[in-house]
N, C-alpha and C positions, 0 to 999 in steps of 0.2 A: 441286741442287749441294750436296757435303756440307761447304762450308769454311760457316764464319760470315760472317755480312752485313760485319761490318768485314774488310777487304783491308789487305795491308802496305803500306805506304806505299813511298813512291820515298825511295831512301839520301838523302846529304845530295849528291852528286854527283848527284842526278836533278831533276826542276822544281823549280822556285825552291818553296820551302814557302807557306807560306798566312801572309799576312803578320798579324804582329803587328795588334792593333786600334787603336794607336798609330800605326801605319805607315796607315791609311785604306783604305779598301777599294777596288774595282776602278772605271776611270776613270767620270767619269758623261758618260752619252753625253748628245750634244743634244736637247734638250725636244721630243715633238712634240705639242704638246697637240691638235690638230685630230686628228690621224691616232688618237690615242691612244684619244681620244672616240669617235671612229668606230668604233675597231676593239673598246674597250666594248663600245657597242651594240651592236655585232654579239653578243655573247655572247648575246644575247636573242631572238637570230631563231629558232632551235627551239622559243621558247614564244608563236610571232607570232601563233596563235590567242587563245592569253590574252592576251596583248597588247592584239589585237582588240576583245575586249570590253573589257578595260581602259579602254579609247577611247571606246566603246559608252557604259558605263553614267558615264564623266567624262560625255560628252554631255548625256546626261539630267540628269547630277547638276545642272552649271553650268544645263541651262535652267532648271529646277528653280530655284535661286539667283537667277539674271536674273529671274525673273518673279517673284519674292516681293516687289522693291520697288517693283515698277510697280501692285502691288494696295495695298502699304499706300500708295502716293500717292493710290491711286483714293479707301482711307479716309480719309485726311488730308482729301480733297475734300468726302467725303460731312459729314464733321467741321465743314468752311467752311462747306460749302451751310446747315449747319444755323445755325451761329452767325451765316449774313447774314439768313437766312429769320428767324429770331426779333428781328433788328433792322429790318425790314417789317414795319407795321403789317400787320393783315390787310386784302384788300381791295385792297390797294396790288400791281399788279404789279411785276417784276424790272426792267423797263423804267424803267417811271413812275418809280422809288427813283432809276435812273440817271440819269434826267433831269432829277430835281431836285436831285439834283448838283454835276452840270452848270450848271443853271440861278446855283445859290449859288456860281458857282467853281471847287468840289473835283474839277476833271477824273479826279487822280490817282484819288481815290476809288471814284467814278461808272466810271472802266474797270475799276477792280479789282471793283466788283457785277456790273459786267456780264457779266462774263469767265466768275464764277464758273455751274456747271452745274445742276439739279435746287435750284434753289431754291425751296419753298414757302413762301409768305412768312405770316408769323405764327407759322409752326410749325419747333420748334426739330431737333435731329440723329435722322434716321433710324436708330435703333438695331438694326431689324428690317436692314437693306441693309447697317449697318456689321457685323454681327454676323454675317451671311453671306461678307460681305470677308474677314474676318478667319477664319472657321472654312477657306476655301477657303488662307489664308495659313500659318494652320496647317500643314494637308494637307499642302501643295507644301512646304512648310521639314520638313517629318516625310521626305517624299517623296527629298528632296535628301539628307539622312543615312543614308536606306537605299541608296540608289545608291552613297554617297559610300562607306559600309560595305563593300558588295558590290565597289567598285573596290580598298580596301583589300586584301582577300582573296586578289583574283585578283592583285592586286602581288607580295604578299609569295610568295603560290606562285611564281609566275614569276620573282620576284630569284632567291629561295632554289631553286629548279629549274637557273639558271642558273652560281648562282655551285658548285653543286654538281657541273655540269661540271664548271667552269673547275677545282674543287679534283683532278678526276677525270684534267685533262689535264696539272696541276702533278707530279702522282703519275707518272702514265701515261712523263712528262718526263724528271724524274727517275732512270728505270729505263732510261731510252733513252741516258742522258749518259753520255760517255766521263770516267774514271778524272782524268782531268787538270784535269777542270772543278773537281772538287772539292778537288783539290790544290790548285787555284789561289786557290778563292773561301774565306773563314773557314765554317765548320759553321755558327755563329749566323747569319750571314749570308743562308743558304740556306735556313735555318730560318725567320726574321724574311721573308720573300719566299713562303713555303711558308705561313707561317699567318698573320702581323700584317697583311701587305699584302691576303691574300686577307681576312682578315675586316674591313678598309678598304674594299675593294670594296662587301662583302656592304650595311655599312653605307648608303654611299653610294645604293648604287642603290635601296636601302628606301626612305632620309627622301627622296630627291630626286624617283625616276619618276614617283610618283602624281603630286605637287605640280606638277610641272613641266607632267604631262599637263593636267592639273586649271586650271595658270594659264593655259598659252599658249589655252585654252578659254573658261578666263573674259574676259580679255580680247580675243575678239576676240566673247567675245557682249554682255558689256556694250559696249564701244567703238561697236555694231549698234544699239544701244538706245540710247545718247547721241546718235549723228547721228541717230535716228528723232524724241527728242523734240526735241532743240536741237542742229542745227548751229551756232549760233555757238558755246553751250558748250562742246561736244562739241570744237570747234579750239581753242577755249582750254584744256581739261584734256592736251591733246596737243601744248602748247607744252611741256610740262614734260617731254617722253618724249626726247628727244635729249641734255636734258640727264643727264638717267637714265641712259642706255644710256653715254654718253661716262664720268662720275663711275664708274660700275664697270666699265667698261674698264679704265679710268688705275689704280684701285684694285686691281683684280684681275691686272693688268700686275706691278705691286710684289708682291704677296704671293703669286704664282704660283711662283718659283724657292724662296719661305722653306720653300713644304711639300713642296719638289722633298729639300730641305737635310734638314728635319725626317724624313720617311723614310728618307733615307739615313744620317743618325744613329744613329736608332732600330735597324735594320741593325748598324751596330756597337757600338753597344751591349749589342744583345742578343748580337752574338758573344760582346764581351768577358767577362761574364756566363756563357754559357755553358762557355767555356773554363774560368774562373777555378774555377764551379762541377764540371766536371770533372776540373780537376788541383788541389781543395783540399786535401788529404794534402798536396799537396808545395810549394803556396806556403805552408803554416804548415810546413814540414820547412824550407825554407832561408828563412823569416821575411819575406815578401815581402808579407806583408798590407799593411801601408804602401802597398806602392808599386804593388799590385792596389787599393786605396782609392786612388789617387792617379791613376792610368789612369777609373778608374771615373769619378772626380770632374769630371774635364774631358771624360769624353764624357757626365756626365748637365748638365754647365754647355752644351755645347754644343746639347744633345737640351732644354733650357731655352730658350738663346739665340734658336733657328731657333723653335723650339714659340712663344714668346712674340713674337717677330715677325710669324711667319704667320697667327694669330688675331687679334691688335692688329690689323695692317692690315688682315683680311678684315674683322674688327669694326667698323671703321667705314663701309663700306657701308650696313648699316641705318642707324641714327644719318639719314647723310646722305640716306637715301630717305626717309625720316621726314620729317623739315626740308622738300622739296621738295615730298612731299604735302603738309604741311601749307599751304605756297605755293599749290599746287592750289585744295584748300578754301578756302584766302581767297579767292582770285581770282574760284571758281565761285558761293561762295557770295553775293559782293557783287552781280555782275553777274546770277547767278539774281533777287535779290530788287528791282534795277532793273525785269527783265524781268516780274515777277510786279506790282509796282505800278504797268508802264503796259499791262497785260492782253496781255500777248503766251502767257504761262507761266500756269498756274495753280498755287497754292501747294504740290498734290500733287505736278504734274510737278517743279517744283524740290524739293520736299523728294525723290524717286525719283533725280534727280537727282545730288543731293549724296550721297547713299548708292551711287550707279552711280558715280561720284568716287571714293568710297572701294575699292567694290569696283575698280576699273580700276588704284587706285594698290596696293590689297594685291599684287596678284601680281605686281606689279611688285619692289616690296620684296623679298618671297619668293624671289622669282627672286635677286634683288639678294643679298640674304642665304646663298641656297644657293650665293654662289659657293664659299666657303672648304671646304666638303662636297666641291663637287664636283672642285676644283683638290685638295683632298687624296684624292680618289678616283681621281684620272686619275694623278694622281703614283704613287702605290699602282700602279696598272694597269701603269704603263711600266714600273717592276719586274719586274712579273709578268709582263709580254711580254717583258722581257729575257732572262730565263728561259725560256723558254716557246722564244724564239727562239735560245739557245744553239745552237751546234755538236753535233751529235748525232754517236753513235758509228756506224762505219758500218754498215748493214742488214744481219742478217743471212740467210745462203744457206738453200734449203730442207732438212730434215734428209736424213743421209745414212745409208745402211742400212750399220752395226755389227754386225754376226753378236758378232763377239767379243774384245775388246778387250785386245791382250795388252800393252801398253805399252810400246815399242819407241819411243823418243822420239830422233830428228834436227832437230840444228839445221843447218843448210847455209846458211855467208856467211852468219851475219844481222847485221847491222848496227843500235844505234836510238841515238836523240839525242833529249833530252827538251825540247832548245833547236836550230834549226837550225842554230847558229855552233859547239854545243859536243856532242861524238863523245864518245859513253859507252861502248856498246860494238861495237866493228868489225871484221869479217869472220867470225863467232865460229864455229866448225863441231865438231860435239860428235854422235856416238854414243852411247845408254844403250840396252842390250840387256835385253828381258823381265827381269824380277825382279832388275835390278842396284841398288845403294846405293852412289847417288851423294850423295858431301859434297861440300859449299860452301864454302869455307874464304878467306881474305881480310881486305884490312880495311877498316873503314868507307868508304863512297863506293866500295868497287871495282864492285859492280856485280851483289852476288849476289840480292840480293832482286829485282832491275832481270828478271834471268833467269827467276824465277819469274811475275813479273807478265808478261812475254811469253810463258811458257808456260798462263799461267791467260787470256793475250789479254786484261787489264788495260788491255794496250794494243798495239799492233800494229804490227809492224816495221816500222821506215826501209826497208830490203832485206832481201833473200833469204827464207826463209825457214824452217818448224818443220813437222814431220812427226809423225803421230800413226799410228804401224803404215803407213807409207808413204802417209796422206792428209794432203792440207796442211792443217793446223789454220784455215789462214783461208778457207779452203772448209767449214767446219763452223759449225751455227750455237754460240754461246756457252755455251749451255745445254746443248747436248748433248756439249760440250765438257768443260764442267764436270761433269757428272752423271758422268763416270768420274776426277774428283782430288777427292780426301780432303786438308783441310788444318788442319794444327794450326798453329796462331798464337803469338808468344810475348808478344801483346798479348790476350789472352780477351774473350770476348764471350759474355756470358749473358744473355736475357734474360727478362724477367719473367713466369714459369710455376711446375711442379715441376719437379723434379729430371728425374722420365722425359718430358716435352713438353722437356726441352733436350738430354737425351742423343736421344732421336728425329729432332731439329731437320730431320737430314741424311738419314733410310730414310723411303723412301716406304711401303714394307709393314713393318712387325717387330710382333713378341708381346713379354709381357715377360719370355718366357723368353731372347730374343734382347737384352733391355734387359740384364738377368742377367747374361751370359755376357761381354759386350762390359763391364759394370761390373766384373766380376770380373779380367779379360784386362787392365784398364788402373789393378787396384787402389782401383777409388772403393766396392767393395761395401762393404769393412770401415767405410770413414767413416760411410758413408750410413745404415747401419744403425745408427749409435749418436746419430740424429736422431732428433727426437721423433716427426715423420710417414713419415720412413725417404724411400721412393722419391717420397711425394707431399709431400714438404716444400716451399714454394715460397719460390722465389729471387727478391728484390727487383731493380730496376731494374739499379741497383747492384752486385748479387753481392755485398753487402755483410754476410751472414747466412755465407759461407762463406770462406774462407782463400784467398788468393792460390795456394797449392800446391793447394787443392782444386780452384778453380776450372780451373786449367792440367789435373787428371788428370779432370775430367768435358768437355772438352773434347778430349781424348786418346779418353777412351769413345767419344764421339759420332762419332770416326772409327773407330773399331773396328765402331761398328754400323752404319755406312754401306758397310762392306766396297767400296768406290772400287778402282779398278786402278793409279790413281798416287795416291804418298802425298808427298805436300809438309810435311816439318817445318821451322819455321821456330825456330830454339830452343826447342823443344818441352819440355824439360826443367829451363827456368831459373827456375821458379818453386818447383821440388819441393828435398826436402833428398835429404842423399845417398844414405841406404839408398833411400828412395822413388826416386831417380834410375835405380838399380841393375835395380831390381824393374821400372820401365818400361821400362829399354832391354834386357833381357830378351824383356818382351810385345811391346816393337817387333820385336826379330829374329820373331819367329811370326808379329806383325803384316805383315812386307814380304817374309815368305816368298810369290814368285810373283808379287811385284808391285813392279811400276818404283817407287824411291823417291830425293825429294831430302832432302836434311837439310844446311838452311842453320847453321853451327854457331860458336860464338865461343870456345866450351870444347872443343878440340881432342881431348884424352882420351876424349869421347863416340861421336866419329864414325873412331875405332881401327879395327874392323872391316867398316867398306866397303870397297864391292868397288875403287869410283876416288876418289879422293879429286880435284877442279880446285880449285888455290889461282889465284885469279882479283885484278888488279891494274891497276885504270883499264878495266876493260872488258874483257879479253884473258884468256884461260885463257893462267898463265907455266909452269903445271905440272900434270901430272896422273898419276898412279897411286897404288898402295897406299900404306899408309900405311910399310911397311917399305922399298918403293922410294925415297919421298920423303925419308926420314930418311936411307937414303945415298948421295944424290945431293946432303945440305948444301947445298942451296936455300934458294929463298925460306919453303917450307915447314917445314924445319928449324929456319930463324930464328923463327919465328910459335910452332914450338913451344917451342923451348929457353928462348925469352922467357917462353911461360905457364908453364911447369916452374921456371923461377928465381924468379920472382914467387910463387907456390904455396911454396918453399921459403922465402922470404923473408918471407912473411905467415906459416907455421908458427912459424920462427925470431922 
């Protein structure tokens, strides 16, 4: 296509504009946090391999873990065995010690000797068996962070594989949306959805999936190993789990809609912002800094307000799983050390124990903790679905074989409404024969740019329909539609290259003899060349390195070298001064010799020598022919001029 990526907008009589950031942005639909989650996950299912091991080596990592406290109990043991064996004479067995006890009373005592395992008596701690315990505990805890490492790895491929879809299908989206979505929605908007939400996701599924694999693992292999060494324990650390699960419910209930608010702020914000920062020339031209600080101000108090609730509340989740473990430990701990001094437990198993406590209450916590992560990820997510699940333009047909395109453009009956209550333009039927120059003449709101964006299929007719050399334009796909209009804009659009990759923008094949020629035809040679890098000079984001009239006649070039069969001006010439004006609509007559042209125009003196001139009012062509018919027919078109001719004199005088 040779027009630039920004498109004219709809008059002020076409869809409602993109509302102020003041005004809030579009309705927020109902939370579906289950479906939302799911439909997450789903993003993951192409990497279900890596996943797999993901799963794999959590496996090993948690036994790995599980089985490090059950060896240092075994040492704690070997540790007792020795400090009862050194308080036995030698000679004296394990027995004999318990039985005289016994004998003296100390039942409690006497079952705690007897309980305990490998006691040589006389002889103090096996250092030789604790030293082998311990190197085997080593191992396995070394063991459990190479795993743990290796699941790291394969996460972050798999988020970042993922979320690089999803950015692939954001894009993909985008290019598929009809003209009206973006009318509708603010820029930053689209913007803040297109990258702060996605890279909320990215986040999210980083700090969360491992951990989450990783907890709902450990807790069900420690929970395995609690009821193996002590069922009563084991139901008493599991009194505290309902309570758990209910406290971040309740908690994550309240602070679920704060980061539903906090995104959608963020959202407008970052429009406002964007906006602001694109029209700043003209809020310090009419002095509006104030009250652009003043918009700003109460959406970054708001983008505070939600921010500071949503954390606050998710923030107290830990805190209180904290408090509850520690209930745990006391609970476990008291009743372990009952069960140890009437030989039921031995001091290892409780000490393994209270450590299998710990570990059962961490990823409980964790879990607890990653609510606020993951409620701010799913919030993000429903954005990004919302999007994702817009209204799409409709499909286009397969291409259609062009021999050769002489631009013969019929509209017949078309009818379009950019509201279904409110008729913009109706029944409109219009002939332009190969190589005519057609103006557009009207005023604001009548409906002339409305015309072009139905011929560029911007958007697509209520009724009847448009004709391209006798084929229905909405039988053509978009692309090949566009590949034969050439359009100059009276909004420019440059973006960040040289000088020749912007005049190129729009030819798929040219040399720079053809860069040249087309530079020359539309006047940019002379400038360009008194640049320091000339043709390879590069033009900021901005186009702020070159002039407003500049930029307007390298976009002029850029359709010269796209050589197009229809040429669409839309004030093409309102940025240049007058000799330079002269000089272009000159190269335009060469330019639209043999090729269909519109020229939307507001300075009536420009568009003198067309071939028809439609003065168009609410939608309705009220008049059409030359420009010397129109003048003595004192019409509508008459008045439009005599108006700009008195005004011209009157600004003189």
């Amino acid at each position: 296509m040779t027009a630039p990526a920004r498109r004219p907008g709809p008059p002020p009589g076409g869809p409602p504009a993109a509302r102020m950031m003041m005004g809030g942005g579009p309705p927020e639909k109902l939370q579906d946090f289950k479906g939302s989650t799911k439909r997450l996950l789903g993003l993951l299912k192409p990497q279900r391999v890596v996943i797999g091991f993901v799963m794999l080596f959590g496996v090993v990592s948690v036994f790995l873990s599980v089985l490090g406290p059950y060896l240092l109990g075994k040492a704690t043991d070997v540790i007792f065995a020795g400090v009862i064996g050194r308080m036995i004479p030698d000679g004296v067995t394990q027995e004999q010690a318990a039985e005289a006890l016994r004998e003296r009373g100390d039942t409690t005592q006497a079952d705690l000797v007897a309980s305990v395992d490998h006691v040589v008596p006389g002889q103090g701690v096996d250092f030789t068996r604790l030293g082998q315990i311990l190197a085997w505990v080593v191992v396995i805890y070394l063991g459990a962070w190479l795993f743990g490492v290796f699941q790291g790895r394969l996460t972050t491929k798999a988020v970042q594989a993922a979320v690089y879809d999803l950015r692939a299908q954001v894009e993909a989206k985008l290019a598929r949306l009809p003209l009206s979505y973006f009318d509708k929605q603010p820029r930053g908007e689209v913007l803040s959805r297109a990258t702060n939400d996605t890279d909320n996701i990215s986040q999210t599924l980083q700090q969360t999936l491992a951990q989450l694999v990783t907890a709902q693992l450990m807790i069900v292999g420690v929970l395995g190993v609690m009821f193996w060494i002590s069922p009563l324990l084991a139901l008493i650390a599991l009194i505290t789990v309902p309570v758990s699960v209910w406290l971040t419910a309740a908690i994550g209930k309240r602070s679920q809609p704060q980061f539903v608010a906090q995104w959608k702020t963020t959202g407008k914000l970052n429009g406002h912002i964007e906006e602001m920062f694109t029209g700043h020339a003209l809020v310090r031209v009419f002095g509006r800094q104030h009250e652009a600080a003043e918009v700003f101000q109460g959406h970054n108090d708001d983008l505070y307000a939600s921010s500071f609730r949503a954390q606050f509340i998710s923030g107290l989740i830990q805190p209180a799983m904290m408090f509850i473990s520690n209930l745990n430990y006391v609970l476990v701990a008291v009743v372990g050390g009952l069960r140890v001094a009437s030989g039921t437990l031995t001091l290892g198993e409780v000490q393994a124990f209270i450590q299998y406590s710990r570990q059962f209450s961490q990823p409980l916590t964790q879990v607890a903790s990653m609510a606020n992560l993951i409620q701010s990820g799913v919030a993000s997510a429903e954005r990004v679905f919302a999007l994702l699940d817009a209204p799409e333009q409709s499909p286009d047909p397969e291409p259609l074989d062009l021999p050769g395109v002489r631009g013969r453009i019929t509209f017949e009956n078309v009818s379009f409404r950019y509201l279904p209550d409110k008729p913009l333009i109706d029944n409109l039927s219009l002939t332009v024969e190969p190589g005519q120059t057609v103006a557009i003449v009207g005023p604001t709101g009548a409906g002339k740019t409305t015309l072009v964006n139905l011929l560029m299929r911007f958007y697509d007719v209520t009724s009847g329909r448009i004709l391209l050399d006798g084929v229905d334009i909405a039988t053509m796909p978009r692309e090949q539609l566009r590949e034969q209009i050439g359009m100059v804009l009276q909004d420019t659009w440059l973006f960040s290259g040289s000088i020749t990759e912007n005049l190129a923008y729009g030819a798929d094949d040219f040399d720079q003899a053809a860069v040249l020629r087309a530079a020359e035809a539309a006047h940019v040679d002379g400038f360009v060349r008194t640049l320091p890098d000339g043709y390879e000079t590069k033009i900021d984001e901005e186009g702020s390195n070159v002039s407003a009239g500049q930029k307007q006649l390298l976009t002029i070039a850029r359709a010269f070298l796209a050589e197009p069969s229809i040429l669409i001006l839309d004030e093409a010439t309102s940025s240049v001064d007058t000799r330079t004006e002269v000089l272009i609509q000159r190269a335009m007559g060469n330019l639209r010799t043999g090729r269909t042209s519109f020229v939307i125009a507001h300075r009536l003196s420009t568009i003198r020598d067309a071939d028809v001139i439609l003065v168009m009012e609410n939608g309705s062509i009220v008049e059409q022919g030359t420009h010397d018919d129109l003048m003595a027919a004192k019409g509508a078109y008459e008045r439009l001029y005599s108006a700009q001719f008195a005004q011209a004199v009157a600004e003189v005088d």
